[in-house]
VEXSEPA-863307 format. One record per residue (C-alpha): z, x, y; residue in one letter. Coordinates in Angstrom, 3 decimals. Layout:
BEGIN
<pt up="Z" east="X" north="Y" rest="A"/>
...
! end
This chain:
BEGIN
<pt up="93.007" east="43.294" north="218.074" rest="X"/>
<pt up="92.826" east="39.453" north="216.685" rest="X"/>
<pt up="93.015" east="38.084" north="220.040" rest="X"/>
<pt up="90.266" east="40.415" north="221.268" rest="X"/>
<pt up="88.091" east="39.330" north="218.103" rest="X"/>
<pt up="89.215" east="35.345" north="218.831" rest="X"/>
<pt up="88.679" east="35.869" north="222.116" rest="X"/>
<pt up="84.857" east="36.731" north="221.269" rest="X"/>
<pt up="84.301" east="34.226" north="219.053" rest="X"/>
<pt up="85.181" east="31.593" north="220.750" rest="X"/>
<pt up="82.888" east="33.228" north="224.049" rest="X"/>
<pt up="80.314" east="33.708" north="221.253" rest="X"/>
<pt up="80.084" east="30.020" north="220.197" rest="X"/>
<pt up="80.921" east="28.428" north="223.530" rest="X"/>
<pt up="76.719" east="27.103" north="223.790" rest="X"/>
<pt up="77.619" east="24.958" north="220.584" rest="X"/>
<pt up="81.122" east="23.454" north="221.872" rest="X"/>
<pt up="78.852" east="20.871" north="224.173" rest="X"/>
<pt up="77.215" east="19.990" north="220.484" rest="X"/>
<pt up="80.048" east="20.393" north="218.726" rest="X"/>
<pt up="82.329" east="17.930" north="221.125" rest="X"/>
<pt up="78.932" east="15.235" north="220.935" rest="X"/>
<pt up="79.846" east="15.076" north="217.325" rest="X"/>
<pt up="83.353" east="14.114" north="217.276" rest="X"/>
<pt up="82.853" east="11.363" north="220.179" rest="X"/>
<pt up="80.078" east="9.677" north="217.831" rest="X"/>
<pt up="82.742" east="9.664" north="215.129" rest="X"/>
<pt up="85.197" east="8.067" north="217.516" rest="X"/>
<pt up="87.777" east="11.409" north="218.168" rest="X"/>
<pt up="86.123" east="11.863" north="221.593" rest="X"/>
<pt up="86.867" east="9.869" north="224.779" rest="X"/>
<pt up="83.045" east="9.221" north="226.719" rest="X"/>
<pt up="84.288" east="8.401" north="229.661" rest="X"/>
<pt up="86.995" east="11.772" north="229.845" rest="X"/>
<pt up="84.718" east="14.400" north="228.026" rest="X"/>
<pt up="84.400" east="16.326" north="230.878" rest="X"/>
<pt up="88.230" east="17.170" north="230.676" rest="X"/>
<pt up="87.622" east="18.934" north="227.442" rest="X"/>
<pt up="85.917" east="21.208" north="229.182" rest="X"/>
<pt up="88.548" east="21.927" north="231.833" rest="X"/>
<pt up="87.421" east="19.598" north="234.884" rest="X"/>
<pt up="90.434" east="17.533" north="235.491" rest="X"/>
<pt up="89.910" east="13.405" north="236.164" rest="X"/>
<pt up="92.815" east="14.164" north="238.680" rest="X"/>
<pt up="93.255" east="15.654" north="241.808" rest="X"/>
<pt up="96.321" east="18.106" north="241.785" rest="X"/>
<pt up="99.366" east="16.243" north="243.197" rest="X"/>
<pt up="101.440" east="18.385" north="246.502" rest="X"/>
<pt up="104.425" east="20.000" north="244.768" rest="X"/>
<pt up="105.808" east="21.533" north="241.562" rest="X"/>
<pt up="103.992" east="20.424" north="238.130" rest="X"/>
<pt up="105.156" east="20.919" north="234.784" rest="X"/>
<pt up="103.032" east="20.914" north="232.490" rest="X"/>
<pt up="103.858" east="19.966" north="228.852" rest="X"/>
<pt up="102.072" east="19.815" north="226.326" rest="X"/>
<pt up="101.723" east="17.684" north="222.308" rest="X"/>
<pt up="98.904" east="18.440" north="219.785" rest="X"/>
<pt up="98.905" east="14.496" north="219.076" rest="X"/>
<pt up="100.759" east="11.174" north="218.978" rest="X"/>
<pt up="103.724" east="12.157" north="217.713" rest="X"/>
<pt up="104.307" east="15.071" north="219.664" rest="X"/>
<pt up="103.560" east="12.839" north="222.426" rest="X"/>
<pt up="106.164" east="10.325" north="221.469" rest="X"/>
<pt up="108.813" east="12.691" north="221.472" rest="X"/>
<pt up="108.223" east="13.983" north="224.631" rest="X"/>
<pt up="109.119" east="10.830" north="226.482" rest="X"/>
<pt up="112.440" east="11.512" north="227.188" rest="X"/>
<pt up="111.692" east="14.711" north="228.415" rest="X"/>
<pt up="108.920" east="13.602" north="230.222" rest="X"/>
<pt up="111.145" east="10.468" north="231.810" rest="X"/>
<pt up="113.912" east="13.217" north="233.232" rest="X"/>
<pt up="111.361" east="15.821" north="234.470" rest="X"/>
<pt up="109.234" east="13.252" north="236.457" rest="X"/>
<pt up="112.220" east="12.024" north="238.196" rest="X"/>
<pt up="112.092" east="15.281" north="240.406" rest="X"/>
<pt up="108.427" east="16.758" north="239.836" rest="X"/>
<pt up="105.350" east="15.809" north="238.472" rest="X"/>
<pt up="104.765" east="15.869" north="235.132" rest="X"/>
<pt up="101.190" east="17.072" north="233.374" rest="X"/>
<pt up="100.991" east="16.007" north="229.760" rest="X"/>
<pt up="98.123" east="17.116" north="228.079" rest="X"/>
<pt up="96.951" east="16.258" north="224.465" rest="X"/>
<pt up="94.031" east="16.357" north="222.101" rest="X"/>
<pt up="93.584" east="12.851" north="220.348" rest="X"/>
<pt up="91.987" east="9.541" north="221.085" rest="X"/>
<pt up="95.226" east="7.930" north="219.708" rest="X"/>
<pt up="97.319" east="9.779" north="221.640" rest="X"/>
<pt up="95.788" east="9.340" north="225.041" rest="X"/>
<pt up="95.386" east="5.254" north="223.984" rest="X"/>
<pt up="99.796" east="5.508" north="223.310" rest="X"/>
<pt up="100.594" east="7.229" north="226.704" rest="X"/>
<pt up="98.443" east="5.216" north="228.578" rest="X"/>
<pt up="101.131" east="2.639" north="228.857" rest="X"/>
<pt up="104.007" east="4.826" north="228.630" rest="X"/>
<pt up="104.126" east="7.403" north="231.122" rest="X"/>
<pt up="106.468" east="7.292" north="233.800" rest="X"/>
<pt up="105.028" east="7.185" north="237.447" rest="X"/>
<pt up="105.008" east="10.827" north="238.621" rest="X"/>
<pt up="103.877" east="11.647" north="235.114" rest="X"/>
<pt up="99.487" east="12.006" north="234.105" rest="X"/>
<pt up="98.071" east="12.312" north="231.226" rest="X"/>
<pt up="94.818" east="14.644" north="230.369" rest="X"/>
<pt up="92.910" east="15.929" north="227.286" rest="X"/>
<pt up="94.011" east="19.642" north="226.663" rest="X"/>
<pt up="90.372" east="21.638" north="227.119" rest="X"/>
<pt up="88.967" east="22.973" north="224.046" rest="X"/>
<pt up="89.997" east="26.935" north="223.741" rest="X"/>
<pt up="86.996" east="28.557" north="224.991" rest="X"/>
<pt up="88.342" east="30.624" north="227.858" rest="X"/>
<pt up="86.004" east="29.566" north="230.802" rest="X"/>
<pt up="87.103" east="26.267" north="230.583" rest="X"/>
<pt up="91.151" east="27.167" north="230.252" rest="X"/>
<pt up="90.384" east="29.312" north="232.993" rest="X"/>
<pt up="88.747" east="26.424" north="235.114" rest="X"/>
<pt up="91.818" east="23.847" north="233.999" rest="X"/>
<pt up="94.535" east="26.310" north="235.216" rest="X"/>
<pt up="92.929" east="27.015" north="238.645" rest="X"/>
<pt up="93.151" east="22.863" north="238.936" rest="X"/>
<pt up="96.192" east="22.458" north="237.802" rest="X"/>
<pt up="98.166" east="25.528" north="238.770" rest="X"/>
<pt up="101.422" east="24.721" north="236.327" rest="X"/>
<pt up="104.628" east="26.249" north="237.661" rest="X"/>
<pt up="106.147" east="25.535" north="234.192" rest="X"/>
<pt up="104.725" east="25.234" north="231.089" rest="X"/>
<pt up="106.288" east="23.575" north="227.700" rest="X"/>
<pt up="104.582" east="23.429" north="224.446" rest="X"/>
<pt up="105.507" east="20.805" north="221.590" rest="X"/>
<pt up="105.860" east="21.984" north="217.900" rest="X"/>
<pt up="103.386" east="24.320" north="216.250" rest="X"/>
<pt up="99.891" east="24.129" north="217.869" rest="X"/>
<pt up="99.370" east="27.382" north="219.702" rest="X"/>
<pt up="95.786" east="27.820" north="221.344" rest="X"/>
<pt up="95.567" east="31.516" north="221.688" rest="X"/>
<pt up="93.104" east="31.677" north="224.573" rest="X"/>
<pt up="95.289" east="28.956" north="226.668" rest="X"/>
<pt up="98.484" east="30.939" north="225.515" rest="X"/>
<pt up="96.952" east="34.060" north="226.535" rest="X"/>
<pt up="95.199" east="33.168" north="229.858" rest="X"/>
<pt up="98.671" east="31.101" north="231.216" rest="X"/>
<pt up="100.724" east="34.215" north="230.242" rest="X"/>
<pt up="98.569" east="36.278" north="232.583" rest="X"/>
<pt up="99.250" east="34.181" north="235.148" rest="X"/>
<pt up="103.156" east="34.948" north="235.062" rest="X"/>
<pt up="103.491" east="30.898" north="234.717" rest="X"/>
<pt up="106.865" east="30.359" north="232.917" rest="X"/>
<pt up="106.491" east="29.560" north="229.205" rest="X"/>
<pt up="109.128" east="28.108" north="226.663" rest="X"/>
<pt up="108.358" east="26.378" north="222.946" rest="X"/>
<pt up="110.176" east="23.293" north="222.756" rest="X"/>
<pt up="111.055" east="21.513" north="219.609" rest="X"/>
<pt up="109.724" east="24.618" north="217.488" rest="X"/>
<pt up="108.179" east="23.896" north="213.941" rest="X"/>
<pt up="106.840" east="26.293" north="211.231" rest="X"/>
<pt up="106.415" east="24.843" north="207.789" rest="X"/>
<pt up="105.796" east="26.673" north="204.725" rest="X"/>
<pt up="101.929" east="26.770" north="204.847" rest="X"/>
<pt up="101.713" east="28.029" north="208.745" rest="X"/>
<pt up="104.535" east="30.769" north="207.974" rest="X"/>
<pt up="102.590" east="32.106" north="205.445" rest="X"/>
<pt up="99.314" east="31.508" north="207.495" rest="X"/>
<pt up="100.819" east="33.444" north="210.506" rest="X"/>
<pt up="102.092" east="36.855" north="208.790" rest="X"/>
<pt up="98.659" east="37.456" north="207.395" rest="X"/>
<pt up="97.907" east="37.738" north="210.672" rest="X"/>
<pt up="101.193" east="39.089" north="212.057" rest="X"/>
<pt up="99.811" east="41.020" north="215.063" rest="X"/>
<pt up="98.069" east="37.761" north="216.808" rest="X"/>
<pt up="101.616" east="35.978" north="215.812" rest="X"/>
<pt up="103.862" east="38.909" north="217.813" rest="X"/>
<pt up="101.203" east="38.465" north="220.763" rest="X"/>
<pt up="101.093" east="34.980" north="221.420" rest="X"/>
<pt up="105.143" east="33.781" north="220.370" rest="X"/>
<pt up="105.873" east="37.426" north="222.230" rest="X"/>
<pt up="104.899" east="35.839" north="225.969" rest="X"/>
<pt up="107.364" east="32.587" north="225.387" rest="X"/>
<pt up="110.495" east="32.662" north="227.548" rest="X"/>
<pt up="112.316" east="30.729" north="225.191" rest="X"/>
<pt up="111.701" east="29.221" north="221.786" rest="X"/>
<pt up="113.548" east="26.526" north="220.721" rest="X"/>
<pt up="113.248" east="25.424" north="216.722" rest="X"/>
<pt up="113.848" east="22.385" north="215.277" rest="X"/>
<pt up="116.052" east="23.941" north="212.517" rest="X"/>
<pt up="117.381" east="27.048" north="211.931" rest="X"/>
<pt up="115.338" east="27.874" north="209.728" rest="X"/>
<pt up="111.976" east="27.112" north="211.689" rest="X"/>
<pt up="114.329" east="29.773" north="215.022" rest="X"/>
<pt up="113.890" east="31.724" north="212.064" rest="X"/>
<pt up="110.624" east="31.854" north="211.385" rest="X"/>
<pt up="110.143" east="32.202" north="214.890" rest="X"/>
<pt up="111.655" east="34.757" north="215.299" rest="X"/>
<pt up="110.027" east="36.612" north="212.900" rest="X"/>
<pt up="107.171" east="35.921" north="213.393" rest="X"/>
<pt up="107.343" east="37.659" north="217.304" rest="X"/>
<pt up="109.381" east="35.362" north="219.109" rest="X"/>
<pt up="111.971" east="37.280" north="221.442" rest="X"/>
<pt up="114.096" east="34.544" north="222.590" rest="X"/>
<pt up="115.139" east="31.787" north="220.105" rest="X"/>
<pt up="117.955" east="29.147" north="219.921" rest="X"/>
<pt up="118.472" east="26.168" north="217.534" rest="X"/>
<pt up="119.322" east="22.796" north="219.707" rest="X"/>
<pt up="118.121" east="20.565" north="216.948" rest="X"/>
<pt up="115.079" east="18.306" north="216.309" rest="X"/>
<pt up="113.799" east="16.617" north="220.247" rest="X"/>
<pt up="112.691" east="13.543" north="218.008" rest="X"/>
<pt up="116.380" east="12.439" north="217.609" rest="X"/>
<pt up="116.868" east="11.940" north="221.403" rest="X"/>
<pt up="113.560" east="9.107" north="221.080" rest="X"/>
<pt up="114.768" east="5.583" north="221.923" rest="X"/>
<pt up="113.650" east="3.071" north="219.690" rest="X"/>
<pt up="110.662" east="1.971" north="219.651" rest="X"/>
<pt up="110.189" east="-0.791" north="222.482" rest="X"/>
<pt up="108.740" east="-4.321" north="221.421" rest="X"/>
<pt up="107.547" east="-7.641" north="223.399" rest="X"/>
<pt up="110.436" east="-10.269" north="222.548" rest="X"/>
<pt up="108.431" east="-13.326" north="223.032" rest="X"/>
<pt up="105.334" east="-11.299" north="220.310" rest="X"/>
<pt up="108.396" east="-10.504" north="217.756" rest="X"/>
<pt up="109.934" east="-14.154" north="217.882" rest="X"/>
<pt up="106.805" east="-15.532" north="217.066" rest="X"/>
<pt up="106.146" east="-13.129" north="213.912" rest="X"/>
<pt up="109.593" east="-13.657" north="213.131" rest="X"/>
<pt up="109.034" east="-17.289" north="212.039" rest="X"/>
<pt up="106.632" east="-15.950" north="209.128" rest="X"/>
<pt up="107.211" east="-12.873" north="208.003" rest="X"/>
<pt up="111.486" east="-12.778" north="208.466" rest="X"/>
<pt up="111.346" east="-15.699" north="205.494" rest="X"/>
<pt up="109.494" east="-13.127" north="202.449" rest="X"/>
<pt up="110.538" east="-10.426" north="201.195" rest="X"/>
<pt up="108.062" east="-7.574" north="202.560" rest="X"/>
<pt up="108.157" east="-4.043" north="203.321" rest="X"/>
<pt up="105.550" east="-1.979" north="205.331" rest="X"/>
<pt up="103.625" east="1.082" north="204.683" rest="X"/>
<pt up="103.731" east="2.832" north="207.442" rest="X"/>
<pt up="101.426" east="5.503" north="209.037" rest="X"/>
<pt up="98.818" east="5.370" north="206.482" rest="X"/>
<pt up="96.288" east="8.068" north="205.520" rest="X"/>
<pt up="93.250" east="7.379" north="203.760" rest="X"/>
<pt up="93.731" east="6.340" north="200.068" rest="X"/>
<pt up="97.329" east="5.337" north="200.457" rest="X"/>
<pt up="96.456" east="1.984" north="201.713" rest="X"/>
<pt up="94.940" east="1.105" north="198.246" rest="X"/>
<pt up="98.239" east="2.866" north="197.112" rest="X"/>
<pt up="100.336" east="-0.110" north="198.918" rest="X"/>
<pt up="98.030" east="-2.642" north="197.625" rest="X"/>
<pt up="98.493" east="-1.858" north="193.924" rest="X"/>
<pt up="101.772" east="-1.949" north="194.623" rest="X"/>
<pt up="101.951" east="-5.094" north="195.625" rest="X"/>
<pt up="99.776" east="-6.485" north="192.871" rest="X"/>
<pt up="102.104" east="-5.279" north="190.908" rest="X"/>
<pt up="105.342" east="-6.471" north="192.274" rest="X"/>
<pt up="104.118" east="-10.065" north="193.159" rest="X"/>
<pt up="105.092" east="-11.230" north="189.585" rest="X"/>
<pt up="108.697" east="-10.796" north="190.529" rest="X"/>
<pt up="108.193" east="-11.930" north="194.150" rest="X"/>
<pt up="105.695" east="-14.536" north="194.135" rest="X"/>
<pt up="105.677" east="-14.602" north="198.292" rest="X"/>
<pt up="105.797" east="-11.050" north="198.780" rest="X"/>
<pt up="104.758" east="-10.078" north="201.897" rest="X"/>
<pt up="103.344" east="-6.313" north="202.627" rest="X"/>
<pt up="102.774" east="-4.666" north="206.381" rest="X"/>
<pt up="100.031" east="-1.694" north="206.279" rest="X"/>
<pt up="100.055" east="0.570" north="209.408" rest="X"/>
<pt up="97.216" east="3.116" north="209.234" rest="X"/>
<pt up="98.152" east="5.957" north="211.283" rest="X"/>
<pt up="94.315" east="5.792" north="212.608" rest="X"/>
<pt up="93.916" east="2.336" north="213.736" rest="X"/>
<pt up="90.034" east="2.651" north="213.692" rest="X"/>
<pt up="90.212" east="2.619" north="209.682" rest="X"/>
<pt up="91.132" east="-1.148" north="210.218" rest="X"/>
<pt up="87.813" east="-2.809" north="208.832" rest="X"/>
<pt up="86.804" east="-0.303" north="205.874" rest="X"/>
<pt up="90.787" east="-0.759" north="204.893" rest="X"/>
<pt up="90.453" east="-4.601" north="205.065" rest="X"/>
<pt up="87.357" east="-4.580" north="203.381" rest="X"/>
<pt up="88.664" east="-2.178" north="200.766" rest="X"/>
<pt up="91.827" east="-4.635" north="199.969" rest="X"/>
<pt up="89.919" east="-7.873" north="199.577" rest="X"/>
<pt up="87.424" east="-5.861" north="197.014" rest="X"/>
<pt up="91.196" east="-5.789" north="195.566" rest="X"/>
<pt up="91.075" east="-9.504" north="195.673" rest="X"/>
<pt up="94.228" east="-9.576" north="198.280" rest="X"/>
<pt up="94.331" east="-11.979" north="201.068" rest="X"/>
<pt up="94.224" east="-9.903" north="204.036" rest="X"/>
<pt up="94.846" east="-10.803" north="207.987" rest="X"/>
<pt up="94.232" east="-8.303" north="210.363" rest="X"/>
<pt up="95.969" east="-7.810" north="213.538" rest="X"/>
<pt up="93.012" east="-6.474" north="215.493" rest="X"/>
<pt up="91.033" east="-9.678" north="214.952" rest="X"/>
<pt up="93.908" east="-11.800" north="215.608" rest="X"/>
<pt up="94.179" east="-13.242" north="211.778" rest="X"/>
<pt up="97.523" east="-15.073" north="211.458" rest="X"/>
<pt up="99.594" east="-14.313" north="208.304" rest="X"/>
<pt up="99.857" east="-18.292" north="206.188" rest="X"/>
<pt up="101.745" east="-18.555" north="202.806" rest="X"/>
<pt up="98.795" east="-16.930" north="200.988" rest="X"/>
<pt up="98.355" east="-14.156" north="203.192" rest="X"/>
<pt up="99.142" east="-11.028" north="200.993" rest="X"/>
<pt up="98.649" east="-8.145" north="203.262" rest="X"/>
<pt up="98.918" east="-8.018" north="207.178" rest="X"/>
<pt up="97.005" east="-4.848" north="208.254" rest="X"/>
<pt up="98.794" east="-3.724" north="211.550" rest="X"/>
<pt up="95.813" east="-2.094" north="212.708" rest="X"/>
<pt up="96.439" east="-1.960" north="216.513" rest="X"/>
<pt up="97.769" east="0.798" north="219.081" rest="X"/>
<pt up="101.112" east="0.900" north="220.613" rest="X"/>
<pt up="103.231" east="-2.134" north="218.782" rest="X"/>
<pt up="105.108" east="0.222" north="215.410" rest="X"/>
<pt up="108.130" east="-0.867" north="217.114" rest="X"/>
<pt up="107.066" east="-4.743" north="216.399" rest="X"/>
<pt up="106.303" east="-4.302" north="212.886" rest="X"/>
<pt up="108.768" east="-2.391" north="212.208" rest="X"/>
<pt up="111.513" east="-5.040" north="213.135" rest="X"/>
<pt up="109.555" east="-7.366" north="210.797" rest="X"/>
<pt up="110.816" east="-5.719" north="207.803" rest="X"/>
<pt up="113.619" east="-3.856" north="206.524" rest="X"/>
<pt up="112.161" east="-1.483" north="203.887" rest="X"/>
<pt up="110.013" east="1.541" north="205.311" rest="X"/>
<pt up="107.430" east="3.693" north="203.221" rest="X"/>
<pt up="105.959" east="6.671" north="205.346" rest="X"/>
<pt up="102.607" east="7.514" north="205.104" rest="X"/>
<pt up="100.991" east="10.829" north="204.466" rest="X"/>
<pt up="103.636" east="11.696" north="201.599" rest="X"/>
<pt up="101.779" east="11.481" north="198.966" rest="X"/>
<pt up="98.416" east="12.422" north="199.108" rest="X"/>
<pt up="98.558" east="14.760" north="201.661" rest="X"/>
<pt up="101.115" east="17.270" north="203.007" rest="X"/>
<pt up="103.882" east="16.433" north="205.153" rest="X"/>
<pt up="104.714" east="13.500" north="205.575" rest="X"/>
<pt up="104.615" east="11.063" north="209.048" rest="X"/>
<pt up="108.096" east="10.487" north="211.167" rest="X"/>
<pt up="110.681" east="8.840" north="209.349" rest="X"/>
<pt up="113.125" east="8.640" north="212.645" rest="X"/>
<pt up="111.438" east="5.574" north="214.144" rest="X"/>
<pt up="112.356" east="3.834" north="211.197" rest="X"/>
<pt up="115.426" east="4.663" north="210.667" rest="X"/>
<pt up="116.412" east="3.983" north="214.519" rest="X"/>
<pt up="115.911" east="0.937" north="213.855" rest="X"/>
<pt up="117.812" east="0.417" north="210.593" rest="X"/>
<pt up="115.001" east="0.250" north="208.114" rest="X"/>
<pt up="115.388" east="1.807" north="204.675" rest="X"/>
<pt up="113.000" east="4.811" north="204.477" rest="X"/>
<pt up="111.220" east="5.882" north="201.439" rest="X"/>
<pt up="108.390" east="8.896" north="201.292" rest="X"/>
<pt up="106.678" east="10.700" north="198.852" rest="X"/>
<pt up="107.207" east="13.831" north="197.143" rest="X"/>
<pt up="104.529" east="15.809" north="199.713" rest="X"/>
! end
């Protein structure tokens, strides 16, 4: 019965998506120049062969896929679809050969419909906890082979799903297999509808570290490996003045303290620089090239693709997202790489 009713919804508002997806590429979450894959026409012709198709709600689901993506593609070709900016920027330079990236199409069924005739997935894996219903629903009809990898259900979406328990049953009910982070999340699963559910840990911890340019790091090194520092990492909005009162307010103690700000949406950079000189910090910001001196207070990491550089610039690791909102960001890269992590208490 929910389906049916999201199911007409989503056919009912389908003249206001076009509108709708205009509005999030003015405010920067929409790709111009790959819109029309949002709408279920694929950039890409259909390779000969097999094609999984996997697919990650953002960047970290992305990141985490990699591995799997790397051992897949060695034997067919690999679809990996996601739904940011950000993530489509990280995977550009990431993806294996026999691997391509596309935007996931918005849930409207039409244009499901018209990606699945393109793309004709013989296999098809889904990353964590976003579940479109109408591209659930319309690949199960199909008979296309479905599993949940790397299953998560936190407290809020648990609660979310059993109020509406019936759309839950139907849409975790057509998975082959669902595989949960925890036991507790196979759990959940389980449930919540899911028929088939095993427990073989989190995918994340199978990541490699992050990768970094050695000539780019050596060159840092020479002024950031001689302060103390310590990065805030994967920022959300209002946290970044968090790390600079921070390190107002440690500087007595360490006169050259040095602090790293990584905002998990890079695009923030100028309204966060902005914000931290009003602070009356020194700030140099990576996207315009500003060198860190002696005086430089803050260096604003505010480019794609190079955590694993900053990162190896520090060895104290505060995750963003922990504190004044829910959740918390990935504290494995990190700690791959030695740093010690702190978060929040969300």
């Amino acid at each position: 019965m929910m389906l049916h009713l999201y199911r007409g919804l989503t056919s009912t508002i389908g003249p206001v998506l076009p509108a709708y997806l205009a509005g999030r590429q003015r405010r920067g979450k929409e790709d111009p120049t790959r819109m029309p894959e949002r709408m279920g026409r694929s950039s890409h012709p259909r390779p000969l062969g097999k094609v999984i198709w996997i697919h990650g709600a953002s960047v970290g689901e992305a990141l985490s896929a990699l591995p799997l993506v790397e051992k897949l593609s060695a034997r067919h070709t690999v679809l990996l679809t996601t739904g940011t900016v950000t993530s489509a920027r990280m995977m550009a330079g990431r993806l294996p050969a026999n691997a391509i990236h596309q935007f996931v199409p918005v849930d409207r069924a039409p244009w499901v419909r018209r990606f699945l005739d393109h793309w004709k997935p013989d296999l098809a894996l889904w990353l964590e906890s976003e579940l479109w219903p109408n591209l659930i629903a319309e690949t199960a009809d199909r008979d296309i082979p479905m599993a949940l990898i790397n299953g998560r259900v936190s407290d809020k979406s648990f609660a979310n799903w059993r109020r509406f328990s019936g759309l839950a049953r139907r849409l975790l009910g057509v998975f082959d297999l669902c595989l949960g982070q925890t036991e507790e999340d196979s759990r959940r699963l389980h449930v919540l509808g899911a028929k088939r559910v095993a427990t073989p840990g989190n995918l994340k911890f199978a990541t490699p570290q992050l990768p970094v340019e050695p000539e780019e790091l050596r060159r840092l090194e020479r002024t950031h490996l001689s302060r103390p520092s310590w990065i805030a990492a994967s920022t959300h909005a209002g946290e970044e003045m968090m790390a600079g009162r921070i390190h107002l307010a440690l500087k007595p103690r360490h006169q050259d303290l040095l602090t790293l700000i990584a905002p998990r949406h890079t695009e923030r950079g100028d309204d966060i620089a902005f914000e931290l000189r009003e602070m009356g910090l020194t700030v140099a910001q990576r996207s315009k090239q500003e060198e860190v001196t002696p005086e430089t207070d803050i260096h604003l990491a505010d480019t794609m693709g190079e955590m694993g550089l900053f990162y190896r610039l520090t060895s104290i690791a505060f995750m963003g997202k922990s504190i004044l909102s829910a959740g918390g960001q990935n504290p494995i890269e990190p700690a791959k790489l030695g740093l010690a992590v702190l978060m929040g208490p969300r």
